[in-house]
N, C-alpha and C positions, 0 to 999 in steps of 0.2 A: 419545616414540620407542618403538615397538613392539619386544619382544625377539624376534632372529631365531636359531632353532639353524642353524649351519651345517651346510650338505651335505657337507664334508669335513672331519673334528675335525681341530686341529691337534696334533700330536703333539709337538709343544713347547711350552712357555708366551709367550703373548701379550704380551711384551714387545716392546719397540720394536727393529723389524731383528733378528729371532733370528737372523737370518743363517745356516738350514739350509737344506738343499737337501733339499725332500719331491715323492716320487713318490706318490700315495697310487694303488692299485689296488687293485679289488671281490674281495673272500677270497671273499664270500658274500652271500646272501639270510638273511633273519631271519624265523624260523618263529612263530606264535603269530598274533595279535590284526593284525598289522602286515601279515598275505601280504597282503591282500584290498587294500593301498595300494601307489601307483606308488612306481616308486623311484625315486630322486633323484639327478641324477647333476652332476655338476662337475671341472673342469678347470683347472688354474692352472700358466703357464708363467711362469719368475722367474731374476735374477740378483741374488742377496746378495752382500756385500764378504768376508764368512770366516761360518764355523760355531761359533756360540756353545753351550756348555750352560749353563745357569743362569748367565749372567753369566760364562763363563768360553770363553777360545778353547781347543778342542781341537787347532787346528794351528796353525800359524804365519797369518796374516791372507792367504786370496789369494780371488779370485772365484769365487763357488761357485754351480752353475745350480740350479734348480728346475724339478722336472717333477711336480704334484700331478694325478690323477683321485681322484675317492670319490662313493662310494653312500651317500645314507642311504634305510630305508625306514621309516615310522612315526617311531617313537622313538628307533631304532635307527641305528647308523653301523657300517660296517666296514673299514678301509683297512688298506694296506701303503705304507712309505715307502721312500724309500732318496735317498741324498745323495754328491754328486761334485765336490769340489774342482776347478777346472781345472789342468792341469799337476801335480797332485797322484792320480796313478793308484792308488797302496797306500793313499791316505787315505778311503774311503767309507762311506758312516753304511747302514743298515737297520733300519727300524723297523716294527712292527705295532701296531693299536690294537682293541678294541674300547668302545661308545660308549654309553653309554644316557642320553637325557636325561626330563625331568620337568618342563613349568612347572607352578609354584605359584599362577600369576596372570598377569596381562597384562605383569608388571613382573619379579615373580622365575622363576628357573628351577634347577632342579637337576640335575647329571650325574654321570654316576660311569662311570670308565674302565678297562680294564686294557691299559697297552702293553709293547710291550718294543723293547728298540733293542740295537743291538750296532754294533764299527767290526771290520769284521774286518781290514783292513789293519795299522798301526803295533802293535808290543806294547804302546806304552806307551798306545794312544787306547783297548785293553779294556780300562782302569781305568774306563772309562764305559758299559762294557754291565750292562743291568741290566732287568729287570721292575719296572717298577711298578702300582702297583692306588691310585686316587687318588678322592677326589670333589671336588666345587666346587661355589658355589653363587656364581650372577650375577644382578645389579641389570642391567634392561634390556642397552643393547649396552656400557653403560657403564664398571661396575663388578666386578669378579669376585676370590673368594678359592676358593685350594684346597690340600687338602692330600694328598699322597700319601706311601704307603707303599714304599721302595725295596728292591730285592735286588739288591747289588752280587754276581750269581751267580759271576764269570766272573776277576776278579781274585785271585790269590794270596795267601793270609797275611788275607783280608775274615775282620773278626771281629764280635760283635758282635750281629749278624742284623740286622734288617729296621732300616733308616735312616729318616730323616723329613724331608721338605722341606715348607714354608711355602711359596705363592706369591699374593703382591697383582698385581690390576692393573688400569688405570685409562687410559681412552680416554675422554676428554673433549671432546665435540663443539664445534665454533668457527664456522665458517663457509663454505660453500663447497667443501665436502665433506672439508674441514679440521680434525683434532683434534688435541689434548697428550695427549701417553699420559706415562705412568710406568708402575714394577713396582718392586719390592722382594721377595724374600726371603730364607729363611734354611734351608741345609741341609749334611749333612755332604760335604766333599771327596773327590770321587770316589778320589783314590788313596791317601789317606788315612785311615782307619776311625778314625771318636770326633772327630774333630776339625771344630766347627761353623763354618760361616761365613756371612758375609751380602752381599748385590749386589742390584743394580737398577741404574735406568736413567730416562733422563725423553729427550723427542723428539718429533717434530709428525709424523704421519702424515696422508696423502691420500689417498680413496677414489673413484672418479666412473667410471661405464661400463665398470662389467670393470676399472678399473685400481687399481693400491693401492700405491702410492710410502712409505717408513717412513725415517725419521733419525732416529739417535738415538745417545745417548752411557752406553754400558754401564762400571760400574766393582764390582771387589768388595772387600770390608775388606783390612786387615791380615794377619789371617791365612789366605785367599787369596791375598794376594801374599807371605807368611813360605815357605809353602810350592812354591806353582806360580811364582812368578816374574814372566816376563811374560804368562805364562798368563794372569795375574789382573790385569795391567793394564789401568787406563781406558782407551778405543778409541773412538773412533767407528764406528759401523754402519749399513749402507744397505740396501736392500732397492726392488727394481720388481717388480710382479709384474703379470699380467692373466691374470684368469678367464673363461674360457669358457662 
């Protein structure tokens, strides 16, 4: 199986059902080595069951749409996201990413990103705006780890400086356009500063003609749930999406 960089980087981690709602839109063109290539462009309309961060719901579980475009050209990716609970009007996500990848071979590939996302609606959801600046490195479509550096800029009382999250994950091909994903990692609590925690997830996703159906079962430790509550409760997560 051939490794594919995707035409629109996702701005969350590839876990099963992240259940965000992403709008991704072209900031720009990428100057250098890359003008002289077309640009690539993609589309992805989607309904998740809630909006997860790393294993954790930021609002109460309700249906949240997805409306993704992105560009890449060359090497290069550039998007803009944004996210919209249904019946939830004050609760919406915005993110930006920029993207550069590297394969090492037919099988590895390298990338490294800088996003940033913000919720400008509830007080209590900019405990989760933040910059990150992150790299990863993936086995074919398969397997991927990465690690990113966070700036919880935007929260009161953040001490500390720059946080660190861990992220595994694992799409496991079966059949029929049929895989077992998991993900696991480990990072500090958005509204909580020093204090680490860990989550993942295991679930069978389906890919065929533009469409990508994802189920899964997200949970985070102990102390995820000591502090956030039901936040940090196991859930089930769903996701339909079809790319254009």
């Amino acid at each position: 199986m051939p490794l594919v960089r995707p035409a629109c980087p996702s701005l969350l981690p590839r876990a099963p059902a992240h259940g965000a709602l992403l709008a991704c839109v072209v900031l720009g063109t990428v100057a250098g080595p890359a003008a002289a290539q077309p640009v690539d462009l993609q589309a992805e309309l989607a309904l998740a069951s809630a909006l997860t961060d790393r294993g954790l719901a930021v609002f109460a579980p309700r249906p949240t749409l997805q409306l993704a475009l992105g560009a890449s050209r060359g090497r290069w990716a550039v998007s803009l996201a944004a996210s919209q609970r249904i019946g939830g009007s004050d609760q919406p996500r915005v993110a930006a990413r920029l993207s550069h990848y590297r394969p090492l071979d037919d099988d590895w590939q390298l990338d490294a990103g800088l996003s940033w996302y913000t919720y400008p609606g509830e007080a209590y959801a900019r405990a989760y705006d933040r910059v990150e600046a992150g790299g990863g490195l993936a086995w074919r479509d398969v397997l991927s780890i990465g690690l990113t550096a966070i700036d919880y800029r935007a929260w009161p009382g953040r001490r500390g400086g720059l946080q660190w999250a861990l992220d595994l994950g694992l799409r496991w091909p079966i059949a029929g356009g049929w895989s077992a994903t998991a993900s696991a990692g480990e990072a500090d609590l958005p509204p909580y500063p020093q204090r680490r925690y860990r989550y993942g997830g295991l679930g069978l996703a389906w890919q065929s003609a533009g469409w990508r159906v994802e189920l899964g079962r997200l949970g985070a430790d102990g102390t995820a749930r000591r502090w956030l509550g039901a936040g940090a409760a196991a859930r089930w997560s769903a996701l339909v999406a079809k790319n254009f």
